[in-house]
Backbone bond lengths (Angstrom), bond angles and torsions (degrees), N, CA, C in turn:
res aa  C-N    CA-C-N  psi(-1)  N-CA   C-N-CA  omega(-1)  CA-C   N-CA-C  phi
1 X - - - 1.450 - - 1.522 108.30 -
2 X 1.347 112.47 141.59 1.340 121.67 -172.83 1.779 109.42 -76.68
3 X 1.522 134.55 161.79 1.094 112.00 164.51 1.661 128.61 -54.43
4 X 1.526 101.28 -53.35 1.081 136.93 177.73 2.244 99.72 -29.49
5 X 1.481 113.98 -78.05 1.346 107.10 138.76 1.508 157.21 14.91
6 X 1.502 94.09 -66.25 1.107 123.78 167.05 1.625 109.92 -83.39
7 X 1.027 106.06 -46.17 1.552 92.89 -178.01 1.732 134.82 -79.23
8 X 2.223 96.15 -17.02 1.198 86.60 154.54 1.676 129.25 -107.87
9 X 1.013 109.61 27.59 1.690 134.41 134.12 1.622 118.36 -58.00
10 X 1.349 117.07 -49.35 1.083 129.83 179.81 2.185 102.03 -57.02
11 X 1.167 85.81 -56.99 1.762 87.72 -163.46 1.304 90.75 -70.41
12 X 1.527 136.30 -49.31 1.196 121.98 -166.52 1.921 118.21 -51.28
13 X 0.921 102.50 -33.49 1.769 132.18 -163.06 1.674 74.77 -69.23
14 X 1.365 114.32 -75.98 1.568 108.52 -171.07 1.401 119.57 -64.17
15 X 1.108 134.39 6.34 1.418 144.72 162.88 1.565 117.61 -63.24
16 X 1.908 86.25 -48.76 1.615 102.77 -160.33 1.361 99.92 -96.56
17 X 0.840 136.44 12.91 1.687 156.96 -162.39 1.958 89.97 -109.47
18 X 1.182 107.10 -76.50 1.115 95.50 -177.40 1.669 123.16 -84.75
19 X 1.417 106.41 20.10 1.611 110.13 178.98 1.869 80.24 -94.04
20 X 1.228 118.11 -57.63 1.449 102.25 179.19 1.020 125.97 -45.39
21 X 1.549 124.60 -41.51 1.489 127.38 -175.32 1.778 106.99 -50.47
22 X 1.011 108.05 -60.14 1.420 125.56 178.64 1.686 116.67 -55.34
23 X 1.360 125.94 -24.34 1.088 121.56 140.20 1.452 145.77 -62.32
24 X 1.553 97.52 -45.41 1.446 104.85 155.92 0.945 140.16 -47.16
25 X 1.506 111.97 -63.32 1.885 119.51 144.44 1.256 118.65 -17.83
26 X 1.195 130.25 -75.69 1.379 137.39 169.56 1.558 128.65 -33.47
27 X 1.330 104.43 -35.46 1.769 117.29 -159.89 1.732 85.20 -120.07
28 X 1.385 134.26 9.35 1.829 111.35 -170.98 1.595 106.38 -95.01
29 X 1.882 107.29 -10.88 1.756 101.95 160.82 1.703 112.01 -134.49
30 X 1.170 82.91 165.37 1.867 75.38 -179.01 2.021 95.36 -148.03
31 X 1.016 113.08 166.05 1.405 133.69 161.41 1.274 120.19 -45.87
32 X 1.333 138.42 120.53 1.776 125.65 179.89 1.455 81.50 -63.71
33 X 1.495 97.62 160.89 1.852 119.92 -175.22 1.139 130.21 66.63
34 X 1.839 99.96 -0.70 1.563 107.66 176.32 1.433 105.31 -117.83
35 X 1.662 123.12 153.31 1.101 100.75 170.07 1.750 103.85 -104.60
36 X 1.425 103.04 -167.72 1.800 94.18 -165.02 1.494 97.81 -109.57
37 X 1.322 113.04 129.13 1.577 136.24 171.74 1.562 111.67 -33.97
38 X 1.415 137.03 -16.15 0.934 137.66 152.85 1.810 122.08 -139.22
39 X 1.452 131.26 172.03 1.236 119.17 169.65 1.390 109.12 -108.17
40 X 1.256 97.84 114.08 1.775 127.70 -158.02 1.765 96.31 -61.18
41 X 1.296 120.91 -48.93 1.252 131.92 167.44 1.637 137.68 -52.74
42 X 1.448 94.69 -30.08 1.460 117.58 175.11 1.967 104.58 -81.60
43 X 1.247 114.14 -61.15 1.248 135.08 154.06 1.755 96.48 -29.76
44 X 1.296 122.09 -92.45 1.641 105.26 -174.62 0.905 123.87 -44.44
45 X 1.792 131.34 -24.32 1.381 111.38 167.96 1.216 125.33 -70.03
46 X 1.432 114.78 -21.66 1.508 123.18 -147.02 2.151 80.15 -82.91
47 X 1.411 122.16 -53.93 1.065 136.96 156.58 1.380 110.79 -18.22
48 X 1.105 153.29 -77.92 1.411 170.48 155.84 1.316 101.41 -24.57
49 X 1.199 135.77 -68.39 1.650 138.46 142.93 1.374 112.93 3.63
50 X 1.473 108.21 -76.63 1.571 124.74 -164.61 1.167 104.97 -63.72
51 X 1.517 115.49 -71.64 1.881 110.77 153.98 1.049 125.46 6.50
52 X 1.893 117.12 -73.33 1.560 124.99 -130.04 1.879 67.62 -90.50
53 X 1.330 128.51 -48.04 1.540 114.80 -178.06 1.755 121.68 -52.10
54 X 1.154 100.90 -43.76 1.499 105.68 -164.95 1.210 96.84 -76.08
55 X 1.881 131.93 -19.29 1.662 116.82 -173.05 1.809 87.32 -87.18
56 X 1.859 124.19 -23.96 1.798 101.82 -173.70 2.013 94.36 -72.41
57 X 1.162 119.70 -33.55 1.426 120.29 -159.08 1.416 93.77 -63.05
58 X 1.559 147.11 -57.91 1.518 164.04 139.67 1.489 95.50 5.39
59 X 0.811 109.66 -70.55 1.699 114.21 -144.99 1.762 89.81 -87.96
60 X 1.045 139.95 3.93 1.306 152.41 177.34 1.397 106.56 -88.02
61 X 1.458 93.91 -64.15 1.501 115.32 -172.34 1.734 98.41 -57.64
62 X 1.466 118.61 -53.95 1.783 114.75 -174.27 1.370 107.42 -46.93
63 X 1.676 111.24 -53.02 0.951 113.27 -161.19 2.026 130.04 -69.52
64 X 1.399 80.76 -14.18 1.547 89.18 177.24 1.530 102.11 -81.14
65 X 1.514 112.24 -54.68 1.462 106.27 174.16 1.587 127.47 -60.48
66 X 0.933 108.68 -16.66 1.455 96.15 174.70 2.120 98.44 -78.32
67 X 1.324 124.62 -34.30 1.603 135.02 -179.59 1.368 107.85 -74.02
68 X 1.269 115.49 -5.73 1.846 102.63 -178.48 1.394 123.98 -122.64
69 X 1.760 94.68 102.55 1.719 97.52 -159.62 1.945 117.28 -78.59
70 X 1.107 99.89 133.42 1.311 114.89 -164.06 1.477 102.37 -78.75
71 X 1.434 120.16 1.73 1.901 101.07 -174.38 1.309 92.85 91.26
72 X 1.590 110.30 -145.94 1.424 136.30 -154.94 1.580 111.48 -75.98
73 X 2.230 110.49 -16.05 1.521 116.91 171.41 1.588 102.52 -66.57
74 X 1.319 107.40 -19.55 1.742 103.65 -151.87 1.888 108.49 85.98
75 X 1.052 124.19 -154.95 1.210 156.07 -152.03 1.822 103.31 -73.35
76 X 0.913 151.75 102.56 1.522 132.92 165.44 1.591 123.95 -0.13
77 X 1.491 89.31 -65.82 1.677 91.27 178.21 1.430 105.81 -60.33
78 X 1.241 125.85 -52.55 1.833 128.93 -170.76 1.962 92.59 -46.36
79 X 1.722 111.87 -43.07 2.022 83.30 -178.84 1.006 123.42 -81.26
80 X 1.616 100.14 -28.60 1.907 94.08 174.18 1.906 116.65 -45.97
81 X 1.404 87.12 -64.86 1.532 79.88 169.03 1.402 131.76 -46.76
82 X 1.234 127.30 -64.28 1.795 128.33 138.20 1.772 95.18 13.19
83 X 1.656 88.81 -91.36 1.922 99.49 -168.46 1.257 97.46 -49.27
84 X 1.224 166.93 -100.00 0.822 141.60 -113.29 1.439 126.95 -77.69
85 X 1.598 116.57 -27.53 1.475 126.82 152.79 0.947 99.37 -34.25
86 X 1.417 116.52 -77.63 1.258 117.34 -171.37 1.642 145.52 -20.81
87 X 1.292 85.91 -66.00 1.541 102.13 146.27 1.469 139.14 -47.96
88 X 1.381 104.02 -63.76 1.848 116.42 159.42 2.113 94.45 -28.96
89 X 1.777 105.87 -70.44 1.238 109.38 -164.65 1.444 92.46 -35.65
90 X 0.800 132.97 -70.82 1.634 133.74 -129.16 1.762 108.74 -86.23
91 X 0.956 99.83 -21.90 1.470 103.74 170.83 1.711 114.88 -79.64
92 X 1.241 97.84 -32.66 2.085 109.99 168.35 1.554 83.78 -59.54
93 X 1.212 129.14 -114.03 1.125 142.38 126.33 1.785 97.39 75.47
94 X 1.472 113.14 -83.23 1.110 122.74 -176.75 1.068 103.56 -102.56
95 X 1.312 146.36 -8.78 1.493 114.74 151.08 1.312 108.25 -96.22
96 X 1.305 152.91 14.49 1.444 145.38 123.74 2.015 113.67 -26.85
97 X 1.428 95.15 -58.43 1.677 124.40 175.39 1.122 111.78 -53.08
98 X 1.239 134.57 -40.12 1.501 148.02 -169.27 1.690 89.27 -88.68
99 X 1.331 133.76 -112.61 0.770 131.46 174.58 1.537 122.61 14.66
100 X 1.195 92.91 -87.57 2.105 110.21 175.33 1.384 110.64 -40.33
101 X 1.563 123.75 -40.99 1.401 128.62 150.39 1.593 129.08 -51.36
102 X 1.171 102.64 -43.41 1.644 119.08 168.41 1.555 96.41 84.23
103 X 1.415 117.75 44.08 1.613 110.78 156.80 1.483 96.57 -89.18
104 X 1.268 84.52 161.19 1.537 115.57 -164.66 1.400 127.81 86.40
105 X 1.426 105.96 -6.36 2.243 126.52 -178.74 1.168 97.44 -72.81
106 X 1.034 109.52 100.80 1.860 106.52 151.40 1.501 101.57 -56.88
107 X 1.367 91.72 140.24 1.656 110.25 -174.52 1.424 116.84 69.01
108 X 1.210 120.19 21.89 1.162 108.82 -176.52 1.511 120.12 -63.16
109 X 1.250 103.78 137.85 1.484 130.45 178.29 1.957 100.95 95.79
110 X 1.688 112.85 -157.54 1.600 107.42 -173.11 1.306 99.61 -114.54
111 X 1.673 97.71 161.12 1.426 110.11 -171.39 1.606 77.67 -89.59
112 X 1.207 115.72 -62.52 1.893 134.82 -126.23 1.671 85.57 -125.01
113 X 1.451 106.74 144.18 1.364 128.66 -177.64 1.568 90.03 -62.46
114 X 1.341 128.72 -52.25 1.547 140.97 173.15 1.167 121.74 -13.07
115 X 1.776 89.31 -60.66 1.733 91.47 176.75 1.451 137.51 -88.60
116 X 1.383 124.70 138.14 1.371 124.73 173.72 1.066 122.70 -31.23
117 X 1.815 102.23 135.06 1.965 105.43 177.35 1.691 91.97 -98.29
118 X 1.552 86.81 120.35 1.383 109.14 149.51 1.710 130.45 -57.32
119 X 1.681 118.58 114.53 1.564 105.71 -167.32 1.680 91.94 -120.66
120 X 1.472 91.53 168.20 1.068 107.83 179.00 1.603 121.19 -96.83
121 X 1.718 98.20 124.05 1.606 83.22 -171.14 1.605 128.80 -93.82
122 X 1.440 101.22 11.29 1.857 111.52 174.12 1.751 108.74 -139.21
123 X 1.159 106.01 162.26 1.528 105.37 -140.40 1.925 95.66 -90.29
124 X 1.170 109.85 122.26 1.727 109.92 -156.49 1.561 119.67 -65.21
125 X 1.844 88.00 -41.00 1.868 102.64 -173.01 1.566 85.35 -71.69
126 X 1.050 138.08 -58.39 2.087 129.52 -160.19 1.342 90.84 -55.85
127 X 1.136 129.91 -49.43 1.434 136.06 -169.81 1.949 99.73 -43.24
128 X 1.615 97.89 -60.20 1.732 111.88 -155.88 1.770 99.04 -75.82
129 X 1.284 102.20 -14.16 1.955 107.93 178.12 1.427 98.36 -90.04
130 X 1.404 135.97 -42.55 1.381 116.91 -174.33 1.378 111.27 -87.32
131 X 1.491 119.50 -14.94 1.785 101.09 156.48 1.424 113.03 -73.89
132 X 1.631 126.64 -42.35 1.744 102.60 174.25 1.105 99.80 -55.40
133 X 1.431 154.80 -86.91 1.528 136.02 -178.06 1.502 108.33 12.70
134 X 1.180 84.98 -83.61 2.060 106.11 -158.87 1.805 95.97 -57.16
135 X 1.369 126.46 -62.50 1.343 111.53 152.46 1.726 135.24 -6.63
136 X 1.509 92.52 -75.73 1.645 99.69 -174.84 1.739 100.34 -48.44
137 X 1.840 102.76 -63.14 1.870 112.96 -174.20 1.404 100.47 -24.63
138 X 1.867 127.63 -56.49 1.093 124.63 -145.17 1.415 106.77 -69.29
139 X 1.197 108.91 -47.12 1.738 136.96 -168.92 1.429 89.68 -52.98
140 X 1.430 115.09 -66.79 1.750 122.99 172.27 1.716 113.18 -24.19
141 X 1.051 99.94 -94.23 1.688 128.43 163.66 1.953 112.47 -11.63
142 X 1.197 94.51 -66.12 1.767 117.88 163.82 1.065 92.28 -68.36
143 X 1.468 165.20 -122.73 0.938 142.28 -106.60 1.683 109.60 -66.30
144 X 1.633 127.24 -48.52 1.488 114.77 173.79 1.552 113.53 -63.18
145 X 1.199 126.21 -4.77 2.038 120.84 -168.37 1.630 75.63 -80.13
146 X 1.719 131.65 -49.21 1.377 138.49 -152.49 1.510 98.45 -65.27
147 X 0.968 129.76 -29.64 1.643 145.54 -137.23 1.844 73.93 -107.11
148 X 0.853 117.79 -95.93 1.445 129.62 -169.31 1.308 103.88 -33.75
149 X 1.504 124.46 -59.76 1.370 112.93 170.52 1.042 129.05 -7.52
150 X 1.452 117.41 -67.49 1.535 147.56 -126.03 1.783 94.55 -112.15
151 X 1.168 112.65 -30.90 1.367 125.25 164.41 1.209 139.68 -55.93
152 X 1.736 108.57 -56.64 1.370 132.57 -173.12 1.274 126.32 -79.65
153 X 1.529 132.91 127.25 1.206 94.10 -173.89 2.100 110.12 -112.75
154 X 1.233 89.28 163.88 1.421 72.03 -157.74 1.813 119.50 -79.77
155 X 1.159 107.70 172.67 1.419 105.09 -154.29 1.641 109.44 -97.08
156 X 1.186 124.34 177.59 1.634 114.87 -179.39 1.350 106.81 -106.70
């Protein structure tokens, strides 16, 4: 099995994890004289099941990524992490940019000579060039984790 595979196994498993949860909820009281639309108990086991799979499928999935060296990213896990800085960066990044621009101000800019001009105190365009930067990196980054995915296969 490929990583790639594995991981949308992974989300599916957590899908159905919480499609059970939400049944359970539903079916864990009922009305005396009624019986309950599902067996809330049967449902948690079946739940517990998916779990005890999705924590061996998990620990599969770490373990390959931390074993599958990416070249010049380092390690799988070393880009994920990468990407996700990355990301964090770029969202500081552009809402730093936004801000300093003042989208989102009602009223932005002056009605009345009266009122104070609002300035900007960090520089907006360097701001809007180092998120395309951080953009492109991510797009970069994501596209080889995708590449590797689809590559690797995962480990036991």
């Amino acid at each position: 099995m490929k990583l790639a595979e594995a991981l949308a196994e992974r989300g599916e498993a957590t899908r159905r994890v919480e499609q059970l949860r939400a049944r359970i909820v539903s079916s864990a009281r009922y009305q005396e004289g009624e019986s309950p639309a599902e067996d809330a108990a049967q449902l948690l086991a079946e739940a517990g099941d998916v779990l005890d799979s999705l924590e061996t499928l998990i620990r599969r999935i770490n373990r390959t990524n931390a074993a599958t060296d990416m070249g010049q990213d380092g390690t799988l896990t070393d880009a994920l992490a990468r990407r996700d800085v990355l990301r964090l960066r770029h969202a500081l990044v552009t809402a730093a940019a936004d801000a300093a621009a003042g989208t989102g101000e009602r009223g932005y800019g002056r009605q009345l000579r009266s009122e104070l001009v609002t300035l900007s105190a960090l520089p907006v365009a360097e701001l809007r060039e180092q998120a395309d930067v951080l953009a492109r990196d991510i797009r970069e980054i994501d596209m080889r984790i995708q590449r590797t995915n689809w590559e690797a296969d995962l480990l036991d």
